[in-house]
Each structure stands twice: as structure tokens, then as C-alpha cells.
N, C-alpha and C positions, 0 to 999 in steps of 0.2 A: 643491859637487862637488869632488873630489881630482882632480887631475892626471893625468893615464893612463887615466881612466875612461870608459866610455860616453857620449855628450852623450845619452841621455836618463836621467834620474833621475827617481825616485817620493819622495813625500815620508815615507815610511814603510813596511815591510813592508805594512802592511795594504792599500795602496794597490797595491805591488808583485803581492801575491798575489791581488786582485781583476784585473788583468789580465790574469792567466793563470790559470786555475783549478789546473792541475796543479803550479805551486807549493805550492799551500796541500795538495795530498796528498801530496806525493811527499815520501819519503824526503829527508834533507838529510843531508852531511856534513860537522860542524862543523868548522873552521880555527882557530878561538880568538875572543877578543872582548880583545883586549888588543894588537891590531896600534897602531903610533902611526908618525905624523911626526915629523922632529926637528922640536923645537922648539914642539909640541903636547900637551896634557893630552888631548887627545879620543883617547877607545879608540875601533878600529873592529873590527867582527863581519867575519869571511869565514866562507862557507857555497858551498860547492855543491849544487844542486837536481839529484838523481839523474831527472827525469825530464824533466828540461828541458835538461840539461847546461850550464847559465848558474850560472857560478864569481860571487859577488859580495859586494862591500862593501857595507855599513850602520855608521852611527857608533850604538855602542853607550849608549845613553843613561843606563843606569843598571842598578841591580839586578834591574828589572821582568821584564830582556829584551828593552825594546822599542829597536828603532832606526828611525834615518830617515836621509833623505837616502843612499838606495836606488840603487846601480851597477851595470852588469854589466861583469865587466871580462874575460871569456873565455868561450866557450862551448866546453866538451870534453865529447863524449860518451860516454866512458866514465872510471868511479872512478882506473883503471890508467893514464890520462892525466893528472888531477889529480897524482896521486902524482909522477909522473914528472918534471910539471913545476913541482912545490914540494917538491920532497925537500928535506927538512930545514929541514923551515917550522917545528919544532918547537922546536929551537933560537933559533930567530929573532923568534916573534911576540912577544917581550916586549923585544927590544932597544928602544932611543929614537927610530930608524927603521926600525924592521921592515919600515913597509908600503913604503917606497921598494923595498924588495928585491922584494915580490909584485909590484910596478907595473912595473919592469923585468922580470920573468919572464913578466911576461901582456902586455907591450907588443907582440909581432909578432903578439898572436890576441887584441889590442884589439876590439872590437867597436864599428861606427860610426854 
């Protein structure tokens, strides 16, 4: 689990999206899959679930798509709050720590 994250964790989308069906329909919008820690090779995936409004990490495993070790690290109910509260993630999700900047920006709407 990363630092700032939700204490509960799924060990992979497919796990994640069995708990909540409306994951696995809902609309998603992708954040990148190239977020990193310094000092890490592991990419991670952010995605927000448009019907769940749970903003979250996944470590990007490969080319397949598939990740695991499954986070939520916000819940915003609407798109216009994602936005709001990662302007100019685009810039960002390929620096050496990118994700420390998401984990500081979702740290006060951590989820416990």
C-alpha cells in the first residue's frame, strides 16, 4: 500500500470491481498510468469511477492493463471536482514523483 492511501486495499481491479458492481459499469476517467514515487520503477494507474466518485490508485503491472494493490484515495462526486483538485496532473504524472503531488492534493479527502 502507498503512503496517503486508504487502509483498505483490494489485491486487483478485479477484486476491487467485485465489491462494488457499479465500478465495473460506470464510466471511468483515466488520470495516466505512469504516476511514480521517487525513487521507484513501479508505475501507478489513477482513475476516477464517475459513478461511485472514488478517485484511485492501482500499480500498473504491465502492458495487459491489469493492476493491483487497489486504493482509494478520494471520494468527489462530481468530474468538476476532480478537475479542480488535480489541475495540472498532466504535467505532472510522468515526473520521478508525481504521485507524492496526487497524495498531497487528496490528503485532507483521504478516505479512512
Amino acid at each position: 500500500m502507498i503512503a496517503g492511501t486508504s487502509g483498505t486495499t483490494w489485491a486487483d481491479e478485479v477484486a476491487f470491481v467485485a465489491e462494488d458492481e457499479r465500478r465495473g459499469r460506470s464510466d471511468q476517467l483515466d488520470l495516466g498510468a505512469t504516476w511514480r514515487e521517487a525513487g521507484s520503477n513501479d508505475a501507478w494507474r489513477l482513475a476516477w469511477v464517475r459513478d461511485t466518485g472514488e478517485l484511485y490508485l492501482c500499480r500498473a503491472d504491465g502492458y495487459d492493463g491489469t493492476c493491483t494493490d487497489v486504493s482509494v484515495v478520494a471520494v468527489l462526486p462530481r468530474e468538476a471536482d476532480v478537475d479542480e483538485l488535480l489541475e495540472g496532473w498532466r504535467d505532472l504524472r510522468t515526473e520521478p514523483d508525481g504521485l507524492s503531488w496526487v497524495l498531497r492534493r487528496t490528503a485532507p479527502l483521504a478516505v479512512a
